[in-house]
C-alpha positions in Angstrom: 27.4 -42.9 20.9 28.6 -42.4 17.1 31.9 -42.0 16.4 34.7 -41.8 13.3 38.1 -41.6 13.5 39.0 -38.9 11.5 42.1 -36.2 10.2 41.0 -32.7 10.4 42.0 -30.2 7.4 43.9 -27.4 8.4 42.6 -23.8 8.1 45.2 -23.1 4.7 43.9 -26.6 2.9 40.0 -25.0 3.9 40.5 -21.8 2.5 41.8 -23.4 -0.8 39.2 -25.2 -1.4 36.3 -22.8 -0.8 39.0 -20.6 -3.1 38.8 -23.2 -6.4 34.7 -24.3 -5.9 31.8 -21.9 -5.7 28.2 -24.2 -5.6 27.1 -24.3 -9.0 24.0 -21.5 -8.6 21.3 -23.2 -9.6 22.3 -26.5 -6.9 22.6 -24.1 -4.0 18.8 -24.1 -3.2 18.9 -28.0 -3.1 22.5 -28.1 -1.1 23.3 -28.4 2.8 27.1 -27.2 3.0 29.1 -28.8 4.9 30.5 -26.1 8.0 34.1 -26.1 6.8 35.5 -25.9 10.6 34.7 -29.5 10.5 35.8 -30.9 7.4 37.7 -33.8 8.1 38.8 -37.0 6.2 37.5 -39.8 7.3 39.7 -42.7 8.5 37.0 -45.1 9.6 33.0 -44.7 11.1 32.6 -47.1 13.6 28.7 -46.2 14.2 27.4 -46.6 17.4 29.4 -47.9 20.6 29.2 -48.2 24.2 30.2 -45.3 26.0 32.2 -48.3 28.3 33.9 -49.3 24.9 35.4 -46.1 24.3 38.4 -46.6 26.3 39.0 -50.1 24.2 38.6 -48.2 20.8 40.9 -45.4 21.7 43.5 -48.3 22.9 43.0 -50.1 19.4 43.1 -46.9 17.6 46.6 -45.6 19.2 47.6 -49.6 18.4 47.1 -49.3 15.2 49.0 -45.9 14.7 51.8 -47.0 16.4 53.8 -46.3 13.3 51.2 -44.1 11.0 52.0 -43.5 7.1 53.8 -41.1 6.5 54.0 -38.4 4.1 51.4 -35.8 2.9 47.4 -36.0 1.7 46.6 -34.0 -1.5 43.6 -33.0 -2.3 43.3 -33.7 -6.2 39.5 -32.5 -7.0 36.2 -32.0 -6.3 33.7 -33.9 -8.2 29.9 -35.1 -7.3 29.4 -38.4 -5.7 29.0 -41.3 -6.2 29.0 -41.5 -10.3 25.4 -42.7 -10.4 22.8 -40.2 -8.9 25.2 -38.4 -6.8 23.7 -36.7 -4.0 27.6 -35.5 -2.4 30.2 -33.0 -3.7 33.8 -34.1 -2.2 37.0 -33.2 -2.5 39.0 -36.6 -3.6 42.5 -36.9 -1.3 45.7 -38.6 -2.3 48.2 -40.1 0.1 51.6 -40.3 -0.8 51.7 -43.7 0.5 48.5 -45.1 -0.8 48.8 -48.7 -0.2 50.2 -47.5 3.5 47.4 -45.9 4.6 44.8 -48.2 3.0 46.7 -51.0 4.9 46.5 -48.7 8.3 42.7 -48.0 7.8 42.1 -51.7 7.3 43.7 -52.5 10.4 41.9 -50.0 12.1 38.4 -51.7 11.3 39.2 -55.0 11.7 40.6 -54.1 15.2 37.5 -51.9 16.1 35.0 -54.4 14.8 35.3 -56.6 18.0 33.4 -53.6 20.0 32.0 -51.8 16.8 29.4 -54.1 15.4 28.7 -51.2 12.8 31.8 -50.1 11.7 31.6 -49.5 7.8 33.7 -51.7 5.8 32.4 -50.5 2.8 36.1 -49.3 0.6 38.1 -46.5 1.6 37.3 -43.4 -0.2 39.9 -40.8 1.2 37.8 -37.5 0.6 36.0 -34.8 2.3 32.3 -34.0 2.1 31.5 -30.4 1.4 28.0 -30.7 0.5 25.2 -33.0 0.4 22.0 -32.6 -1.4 18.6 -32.2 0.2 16.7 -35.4 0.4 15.3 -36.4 -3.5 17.4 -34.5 -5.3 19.9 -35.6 -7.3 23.0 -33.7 -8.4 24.4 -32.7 -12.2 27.5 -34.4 -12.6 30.3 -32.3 -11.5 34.5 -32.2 -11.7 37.1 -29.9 -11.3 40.8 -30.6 -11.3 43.2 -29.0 -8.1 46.7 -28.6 -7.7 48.9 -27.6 -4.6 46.5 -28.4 -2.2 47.5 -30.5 0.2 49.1 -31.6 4.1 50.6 -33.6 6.3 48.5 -34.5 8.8 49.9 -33.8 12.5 47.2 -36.2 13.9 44.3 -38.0 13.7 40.8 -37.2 15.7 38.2 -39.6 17.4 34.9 -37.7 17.2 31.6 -38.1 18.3 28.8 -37.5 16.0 25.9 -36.0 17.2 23.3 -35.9 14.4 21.5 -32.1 15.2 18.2 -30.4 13.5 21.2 -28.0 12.8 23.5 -30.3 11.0 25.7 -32.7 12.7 27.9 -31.8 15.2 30.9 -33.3 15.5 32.9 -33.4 19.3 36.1 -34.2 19.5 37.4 -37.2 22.1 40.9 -38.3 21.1 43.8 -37.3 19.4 46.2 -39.9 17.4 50.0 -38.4 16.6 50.7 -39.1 12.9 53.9 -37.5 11.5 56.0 -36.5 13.9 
């Protein structure tokens, strides 16, 4: 099964950002939108695993988040990405303890790499995908600058990703305390 590890945006942080960005009008026809319910921010996407694994990875996980960052994520803006023939429109996050969190998620994947073979170690990006284009297009370069939106994040999800005709579908398996 697929899974991420994941921090769910709360319903105030959602409606702020569909408040601030409205899909350009001439992109929507070449745009899948991302169901807000399920924005998230992605901690780490460990790929496929071993239903037996899943135990193991929830251990590792709630190892790693013994003590979690603290402190709240802001979302800072929404741009198109990445900077060369973007295909994504995100909304960019900011811990309050950047080097905290980048040193958590690190953890996290090298921990889940001994039963993740696929986990993405590709840099941590905090942000949140609201869009992605249809396949061969390529998005106009896009920015926009927020302020006061933002959270601290109660907990952290393991989902299952279930990649659907519809979309994908994301179940929910484990939750992670963060700030208590």
């Amino acid at each position: 099964m697929r899974c991420f590890l994941g921090i769910p945006l709360p319903v105030d942080c959602r409606a702020a950002i569909r408040q601030a960005w409205s899909v350009p009008d001439h992109e929507r026809p070449h745009l899948k939108l991302s169901d807000p319910g399920q924005w998230h921010l992605t901690l780490a996407f460990f790929g496929e695993i071993q239903y037996a694994n899943s135990i193991k990875l929830v251990e590792m996980i709630g190892r790693a988040l013994e003590t979690p960052p603290e402190g709240a994520l802001g979302v800072t803006r929404i741009q198109t990405f990445p900077a060369k023939k973007p295909t994504y429109y995100v909304a960019l996050c900011e811990p309050e303890q950047d080097a905290k969190w980048r040193q958590c998620v690190a953890q996290i994947v090298d921990m889940a790499s001994l039963i993740a073979p696929q986990v993405d170690r590709k840099p941590w990006i905090p942000h949140v995908t609201l869009a992605r284009s249809r396949p061969g297009h390529v998005l106009e370069p896009f920015e926009m600058s927020l302020n006061g939106i933002g959270w601290v994040p109660l907990y952290a999800t393991l989902y299952q990703s279930e990649l659907t005709p519809a979309g994908p579908k994301y179940t929910p398996l484990h939750d992670f305390r963060l700030n208590a």
